[in-house]
VOPAGU-2260 file (C-alpha; in pm, 1 decimal, decimal comma):
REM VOPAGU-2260
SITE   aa  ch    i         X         Y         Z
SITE  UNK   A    0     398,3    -701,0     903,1
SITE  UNK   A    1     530,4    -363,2     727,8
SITE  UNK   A    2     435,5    -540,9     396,6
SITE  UNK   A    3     128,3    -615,1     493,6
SITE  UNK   A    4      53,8    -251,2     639,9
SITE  UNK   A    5     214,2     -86,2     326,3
SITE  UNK   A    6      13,5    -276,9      76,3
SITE  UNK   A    7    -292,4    -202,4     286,8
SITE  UNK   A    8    -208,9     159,7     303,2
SITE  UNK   A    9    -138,7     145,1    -115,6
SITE  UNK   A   10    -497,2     -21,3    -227,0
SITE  UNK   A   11    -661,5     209,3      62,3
SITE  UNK   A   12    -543,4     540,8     -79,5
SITE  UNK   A   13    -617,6     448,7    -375,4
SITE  UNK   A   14    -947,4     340,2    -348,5
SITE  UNK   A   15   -1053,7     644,3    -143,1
SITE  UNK   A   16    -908,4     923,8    -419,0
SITE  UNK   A   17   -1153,3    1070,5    -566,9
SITE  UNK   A   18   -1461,4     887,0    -432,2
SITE  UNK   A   19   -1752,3    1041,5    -212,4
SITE  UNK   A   20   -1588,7    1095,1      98,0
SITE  UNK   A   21   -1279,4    1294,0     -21,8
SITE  UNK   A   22   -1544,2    1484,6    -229,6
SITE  UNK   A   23   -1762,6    1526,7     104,7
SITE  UNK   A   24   -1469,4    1637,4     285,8
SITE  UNK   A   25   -1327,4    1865,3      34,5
SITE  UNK   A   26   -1694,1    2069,4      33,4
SITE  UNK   A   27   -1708,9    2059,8     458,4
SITE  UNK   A   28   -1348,5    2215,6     414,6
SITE  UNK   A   29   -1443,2    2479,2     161,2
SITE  UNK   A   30   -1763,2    2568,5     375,8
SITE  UNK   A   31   -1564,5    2548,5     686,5
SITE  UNK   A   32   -1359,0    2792,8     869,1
SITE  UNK   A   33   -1132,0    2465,9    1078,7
SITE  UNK   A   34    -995,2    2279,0     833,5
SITE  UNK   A   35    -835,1    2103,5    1173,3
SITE  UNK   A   36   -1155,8    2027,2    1283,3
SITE  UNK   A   37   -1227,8    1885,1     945,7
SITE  UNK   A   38    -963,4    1656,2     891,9
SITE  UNK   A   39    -996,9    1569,1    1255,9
SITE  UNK   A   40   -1376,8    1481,2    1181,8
SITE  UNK   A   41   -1297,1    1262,1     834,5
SITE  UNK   A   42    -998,6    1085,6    1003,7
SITE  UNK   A   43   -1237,3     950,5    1304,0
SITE  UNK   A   44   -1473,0     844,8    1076,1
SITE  UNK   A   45   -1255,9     664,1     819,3
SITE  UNK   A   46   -1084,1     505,1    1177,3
SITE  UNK   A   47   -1408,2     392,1    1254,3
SITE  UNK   A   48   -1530,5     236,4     932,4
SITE  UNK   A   49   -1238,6      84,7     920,6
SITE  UNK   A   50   -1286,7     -68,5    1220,8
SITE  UNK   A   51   -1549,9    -193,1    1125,2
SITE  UNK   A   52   -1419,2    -378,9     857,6
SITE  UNK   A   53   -1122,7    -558,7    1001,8
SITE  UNK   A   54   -1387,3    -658,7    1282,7
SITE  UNK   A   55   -1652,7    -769,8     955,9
SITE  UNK   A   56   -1369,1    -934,2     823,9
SITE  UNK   A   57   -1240,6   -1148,5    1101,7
SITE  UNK   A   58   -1546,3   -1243,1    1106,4
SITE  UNK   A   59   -1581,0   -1370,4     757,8
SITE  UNK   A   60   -1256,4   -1539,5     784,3
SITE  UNK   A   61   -1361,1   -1800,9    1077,6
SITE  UNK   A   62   -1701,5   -1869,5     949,3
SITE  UNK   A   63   -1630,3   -1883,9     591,0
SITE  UNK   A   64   -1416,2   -2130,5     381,3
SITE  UNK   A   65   -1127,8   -1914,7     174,3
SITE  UNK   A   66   -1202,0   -2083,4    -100,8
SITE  UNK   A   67   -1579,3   -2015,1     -95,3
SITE  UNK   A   68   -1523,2   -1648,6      22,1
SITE  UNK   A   69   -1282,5   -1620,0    -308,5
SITE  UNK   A   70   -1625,0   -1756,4    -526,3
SITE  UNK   A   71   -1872,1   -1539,0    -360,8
SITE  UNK   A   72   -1601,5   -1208,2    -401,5
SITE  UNK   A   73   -1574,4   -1297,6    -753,3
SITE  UNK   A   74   -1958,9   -1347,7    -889,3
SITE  UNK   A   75   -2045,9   -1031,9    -671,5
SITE  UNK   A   76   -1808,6    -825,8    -858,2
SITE  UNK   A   77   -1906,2   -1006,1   -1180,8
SITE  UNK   A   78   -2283,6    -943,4   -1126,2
SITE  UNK   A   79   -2198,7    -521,4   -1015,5
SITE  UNK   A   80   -2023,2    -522,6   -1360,2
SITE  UNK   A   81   -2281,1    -693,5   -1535,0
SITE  UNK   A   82   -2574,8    -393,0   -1364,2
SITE  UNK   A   83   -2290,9    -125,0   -1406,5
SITE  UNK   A   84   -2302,5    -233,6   -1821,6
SITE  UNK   A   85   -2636,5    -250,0   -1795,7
SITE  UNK   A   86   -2687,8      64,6   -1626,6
SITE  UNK   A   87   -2458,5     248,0   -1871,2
SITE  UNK   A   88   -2682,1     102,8   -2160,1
SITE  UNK   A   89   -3000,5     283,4   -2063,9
């Protein structure tokens, strides 16, 4: 269980470094005179979206076959590279 929750924590913080919402919340703490109320605010709402996808993913898992859920993950991130090179063409 502790492996599972530190590897989730790892990928997590990693993915959410420098991406929208640490860029949103930095600007709603510079504009903001409660950084408490702040960090209180982008916690909840990280808490909930990820709520939302353990629940999503649960789901997945007991309507979809693993193996077929491991093909669809990998030709949707093929096809976002493919538009991303695209994309970065024009």
């Amino acid at each position: 269980m502790l492996k599972i929750i530190l590897s989730t924590f790892i990928v997590v913080f990693l993915a959410e470094l420098g991406d929208k919402t640490q860029l949103a919340t930095m600007l709603l703490s510079a504009k903001s005179a409660s950084k408490l109320s702040v960090f209180i605010g982008a916690s909840l709402a990280l808490i909930c979206t990820t709520i939302i996808g353990v629940l999503c993913g649960s789901f997945i898992e007991k309507h979809i076959p693993k193996n077929l859920l491991n093909i669809i993950s990998a030709v949707v991130f093929i096809l976002i590279g493919v538009f991303m090179l695209i994309q970065t063409k024009k």
